[in-house]
N, C-alpha and C positions, 0 to 999 in steps of 0.2 A: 497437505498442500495448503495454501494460503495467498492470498492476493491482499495486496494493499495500494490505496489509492490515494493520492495526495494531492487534497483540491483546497483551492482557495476558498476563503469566505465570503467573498464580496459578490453575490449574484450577478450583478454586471460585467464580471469580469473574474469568472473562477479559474481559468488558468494562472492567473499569478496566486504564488502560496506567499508572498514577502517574506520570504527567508530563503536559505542555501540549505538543502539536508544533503549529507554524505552517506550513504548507503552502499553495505559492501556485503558481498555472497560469495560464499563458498569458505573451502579447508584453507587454501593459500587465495584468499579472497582479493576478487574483483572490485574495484574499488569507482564507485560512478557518484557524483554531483548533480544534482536537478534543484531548478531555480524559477521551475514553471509546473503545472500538471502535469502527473504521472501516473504509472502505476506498476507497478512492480509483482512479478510472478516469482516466489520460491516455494520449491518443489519439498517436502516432508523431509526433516531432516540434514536441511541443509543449512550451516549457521550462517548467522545473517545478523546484521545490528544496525540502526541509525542512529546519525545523529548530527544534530544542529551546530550548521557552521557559523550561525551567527544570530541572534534575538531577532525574531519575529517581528518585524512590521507592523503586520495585521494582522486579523484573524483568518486562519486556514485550520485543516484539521485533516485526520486520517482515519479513512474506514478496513477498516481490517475484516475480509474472510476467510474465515476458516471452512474449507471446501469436504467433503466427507468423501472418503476411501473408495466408494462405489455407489451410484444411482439404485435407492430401492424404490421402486414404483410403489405408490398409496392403494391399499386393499382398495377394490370397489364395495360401493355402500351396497347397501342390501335394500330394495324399496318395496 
């Protein structure tokens, strides 16, 4: 699974990314537009692509994670 998050760069005002990305999920994929902060859930194997409807304004950027299969809790230390 994987989240991705699409934030502006301007600390004052990080909902604006100053551009248009087209983002589309799935087999006969769903096709969505976002022109402000977002963030986007796809689930393991499901195709998925973006891309830029228009050159960048400013600066914005995207953080990508990659979520692991199942929560392992950390041994406890030994004191």
């Amino acid at each position: 699974d994987r989240v991705k998050a699409y934030i502006g760069g301007d600390p004052e005002n990080v909902k604006d990314i100053g551009t248009e990305i087209e983002i589309s999920m799935g087999r006969e994929p769903e096709v969505y537009t976002i022109d402000s902060a977002s963030v986007t859930y796809i689930p393991k194997g499901t195709p998925h692509r973006q891309h830029l409807l228009r050159k960048p304004a400013k600066s914005s950027f995207v953080l990508t994670l990659t979520l692991p299969p199942k929560y392992v809790q950390p041994a406890k230390s030994r004191k």
